[in-house]
VOVEXVO-726482 format. One record per residue (C-alpha): residue number from 1; x, y, z. Coordinates in nm, 3 decimals, always signed. Layout:
N
  seq     east    north       up
  NUM        X        Y        Z
...
This chain:
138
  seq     east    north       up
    1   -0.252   -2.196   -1.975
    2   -0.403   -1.905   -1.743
    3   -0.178   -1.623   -1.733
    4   -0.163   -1.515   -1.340
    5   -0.242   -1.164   -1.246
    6   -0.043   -0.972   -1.016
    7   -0.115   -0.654   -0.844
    8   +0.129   -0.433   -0.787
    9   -0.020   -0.138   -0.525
   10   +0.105   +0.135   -0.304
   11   +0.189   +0.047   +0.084
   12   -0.052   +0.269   +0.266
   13   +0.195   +0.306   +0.531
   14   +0.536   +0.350   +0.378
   15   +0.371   +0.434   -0.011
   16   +0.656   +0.150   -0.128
   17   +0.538   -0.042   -0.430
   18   +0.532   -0.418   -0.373
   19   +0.315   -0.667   -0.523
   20   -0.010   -0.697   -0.353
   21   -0.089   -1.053   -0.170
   22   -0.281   -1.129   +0.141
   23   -0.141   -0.879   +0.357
   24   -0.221   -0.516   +0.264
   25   +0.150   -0.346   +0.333
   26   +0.461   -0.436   +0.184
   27   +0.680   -0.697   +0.359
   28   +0.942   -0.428   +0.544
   29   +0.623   -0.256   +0.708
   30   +0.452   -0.644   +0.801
   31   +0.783   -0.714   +0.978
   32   +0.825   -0.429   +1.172
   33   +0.429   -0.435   +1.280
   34   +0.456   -0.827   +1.374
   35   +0.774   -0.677   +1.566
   36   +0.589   -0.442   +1.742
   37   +0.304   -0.695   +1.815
   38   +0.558   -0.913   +1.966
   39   +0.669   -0.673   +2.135
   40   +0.337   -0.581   +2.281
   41   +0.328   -0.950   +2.356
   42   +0.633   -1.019   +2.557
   43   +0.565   -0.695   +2.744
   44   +0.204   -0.832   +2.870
   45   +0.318   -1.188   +2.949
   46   +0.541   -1.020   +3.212
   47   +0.263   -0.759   +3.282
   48   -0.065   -0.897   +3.305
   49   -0.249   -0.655   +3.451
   50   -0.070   -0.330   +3.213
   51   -0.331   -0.115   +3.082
   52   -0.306   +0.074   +2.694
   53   -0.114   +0.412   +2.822
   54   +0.134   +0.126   +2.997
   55   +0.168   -0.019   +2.678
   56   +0.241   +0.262   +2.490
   57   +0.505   +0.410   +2.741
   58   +0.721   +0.096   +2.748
   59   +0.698   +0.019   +2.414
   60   +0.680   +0.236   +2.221
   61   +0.429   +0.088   +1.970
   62   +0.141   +0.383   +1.898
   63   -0.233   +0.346   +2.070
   64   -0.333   +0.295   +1.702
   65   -0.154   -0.031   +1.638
   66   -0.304   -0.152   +1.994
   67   -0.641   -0.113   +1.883
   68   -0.615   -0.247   +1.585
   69   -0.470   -0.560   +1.654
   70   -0.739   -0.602   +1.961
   71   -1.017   -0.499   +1.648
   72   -0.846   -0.744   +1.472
   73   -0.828   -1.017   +1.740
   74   -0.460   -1.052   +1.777
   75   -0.445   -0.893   +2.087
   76   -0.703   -1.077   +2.308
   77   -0.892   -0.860   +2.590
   78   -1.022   -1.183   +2.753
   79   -0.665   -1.246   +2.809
   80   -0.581   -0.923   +2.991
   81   -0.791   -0.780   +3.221
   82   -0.724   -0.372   +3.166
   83   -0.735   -0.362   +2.758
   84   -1.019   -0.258   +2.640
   85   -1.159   -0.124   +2.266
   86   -1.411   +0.174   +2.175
   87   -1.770   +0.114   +2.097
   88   -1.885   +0.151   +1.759
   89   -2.085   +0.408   +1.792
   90   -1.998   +0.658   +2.096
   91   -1.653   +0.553   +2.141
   92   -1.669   +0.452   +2.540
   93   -1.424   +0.151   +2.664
   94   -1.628   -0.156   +2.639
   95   -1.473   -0.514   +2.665
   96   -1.707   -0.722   +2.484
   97   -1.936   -0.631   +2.187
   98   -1.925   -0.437   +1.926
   99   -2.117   -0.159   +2.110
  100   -2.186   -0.054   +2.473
  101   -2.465   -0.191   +2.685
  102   -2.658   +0.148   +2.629
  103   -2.603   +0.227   +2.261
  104   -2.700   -0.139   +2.193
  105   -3.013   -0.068   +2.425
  106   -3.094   +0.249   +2.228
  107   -3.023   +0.056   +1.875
  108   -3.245   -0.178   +1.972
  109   -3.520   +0.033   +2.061
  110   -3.488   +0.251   +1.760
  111   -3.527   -0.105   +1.538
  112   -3.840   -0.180   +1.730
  113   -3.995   +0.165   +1.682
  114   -3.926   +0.106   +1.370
  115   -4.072   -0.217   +1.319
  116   -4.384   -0.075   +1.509
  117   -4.440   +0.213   +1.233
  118   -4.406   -0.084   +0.969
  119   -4.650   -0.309   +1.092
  120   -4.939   +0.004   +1.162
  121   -4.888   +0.087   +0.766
  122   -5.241   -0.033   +0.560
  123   -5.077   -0.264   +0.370
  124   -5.151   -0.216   +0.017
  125   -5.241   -0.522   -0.157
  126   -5.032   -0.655   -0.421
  127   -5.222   -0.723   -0.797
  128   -5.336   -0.489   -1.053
  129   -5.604   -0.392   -1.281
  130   -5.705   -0.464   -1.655
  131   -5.892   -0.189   -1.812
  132   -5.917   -0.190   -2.157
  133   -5.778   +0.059   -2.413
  134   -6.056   +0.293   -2.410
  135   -6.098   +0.330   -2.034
  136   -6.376   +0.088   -1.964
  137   -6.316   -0.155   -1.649
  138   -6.354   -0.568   -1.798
């Protein structure tokens, strides 16, 4: 019979010890985040059109938590028209994406410069040579 193997690990939020399963905090700390998502939640069904800082003022659930749970896709921006996330790479609003219209443009760009130095390389051919043990080409 397989003996089971449980991990027992630090909360990274409240350092409690609790046996690790598909959430990565311990149960108190799950609770009170899928309280403040609800929350968040209730809050937006009566305000549609509430914005992060609006959010955050009424209640009371940190800028942090917001983002995550839109990175995460709990909190959908489709769904309300002034949420919005950072880009990946310079941090500006964006609504869609992982990155902004211009760092994808220059991401882009930098792939295909790259790909352009590739392809003006000599290629070397692949293979090799048998030369015997004193030096002498067969």
């Amino acid at each position: 019979m397989a003996n089971p193997q449980f991990e027992v690990v630090n909360c990274p939020r409240c350092n409690k010890i609790f046996q690790k399963s598909n959430r990565s905090q311990c149960p108190d700390c799950t609770r009170e985040l899928d309280a403040a998502l609800i929350r968040c939640m209730d809050f937006l069904r009566r305000n549609h059109k509430a914005d992060e800082e609006q959010i955050v003022q009424e209640t009371g659930v940190p800028a942090e938590f917001i983002k995550a749970w839109i990175k995460d896709g709990r909190l959908l921006v489709s769904d309300y028209p002034n949420l919005n996330y950072p880009c990946s790479s310079c941090g500006k609003p964006i609504r869609k994406n992982k990155m902004c219209t211009n760092c994808l443009t220059k991401f882009t760009d930098d792939v295909n410069k790259l790909n352009e130095r590739q392809a003006a390389r000599p290629q070397i051919e692949g293979g090799f040579q048998i030369r015997d043990r004193f030096g002498r080409n067969s």
